[in-house]
Steps between C-alpha positions, in 0.01 A plus 500: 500500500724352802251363802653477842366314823643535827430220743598440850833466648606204753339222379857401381665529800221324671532168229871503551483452889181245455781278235814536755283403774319181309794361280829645661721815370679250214217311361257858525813647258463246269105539486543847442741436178271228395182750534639834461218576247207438723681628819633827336127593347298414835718722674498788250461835612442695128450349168455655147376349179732456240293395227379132323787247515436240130718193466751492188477135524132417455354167348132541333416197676669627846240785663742770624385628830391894545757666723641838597839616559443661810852728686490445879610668813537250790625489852575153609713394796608891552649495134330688272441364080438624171453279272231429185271169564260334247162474690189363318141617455419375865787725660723243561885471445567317231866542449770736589660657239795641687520627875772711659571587877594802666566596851332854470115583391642755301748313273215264432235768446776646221497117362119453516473868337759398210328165452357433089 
C-alpha cells in the first residue's frame, strides 16, 4: 500500500527570499547545501512512504532510531526536487538519502513517481 500527502506549495520560495535577505545570496547558498535535508522536506509539495528504513550496522548496546524512508516532491527557490529523505517518528528530516533537481514539475514528478 503506497500513501501519498500533498502539502502546500510556496513555503520554499518564501524561506529562500527570508535566507538571501538575512545572510546574503553566497552565505544563504551555502546554508542551503549545509541544510538541504530540512529545507527540501519543509518545502515539500507531495510525499509517499517508502517503507521502514533498519541500519546494517547496528550495535546491541547502540538503540537504532525508528525512521522511514519517505520520496519527496519539493519546490524550493523555483527549482523543483525529488529526492528520498530519512525522517523519524516525529516527522522530521533526518537525513537525505539522495536529492535531484529539475527545472520542470514534470521531470521531477517522473523522478518522484520512479523513486524505490
Amino acid at each position: 500500500m503506497n500513501m501519498m500527502t500533498t502539502i502546500e506549495r510556496r513555503r520554499g520560495d518564501m524561506q529562500a527570499e527570508w535566507l538571501r535577505a538575512e545572510f546574503g545570496a553566497v552565505i544563504a547558498a551555502r546554508i542551503f547545501e549545509a541544510e538541504a535535508a530540512d529545507f527540501l522536506w519543509e518545502a515539500r509539495v507531495r510525499e509517499r512512504y517508502l517503507g521502514q528504513h533498519f541500519d546494517v550496522i547496528c550495535d546491541e548496546d547502540d538503540a537504532s532510531e525508528d525512521v522511514s524512508r519517505i520520496a519527496f516532491l519539493s519546490h524550493f527557490d523555483g527549482s523543483w526536487y525529488a529526492g528520498i529523505s530519512l525522517v523519524d517518528g516525529e516527522g522530521v528530516a533526518a537525513d537525505l538519502l539522495w536529492k535531484h533537481q529539475f527545472d520542470t514539475v514534470f521531470e521531477a514528478e517522473l523522478a518522484f513517481d520512479r523513486a524505490r
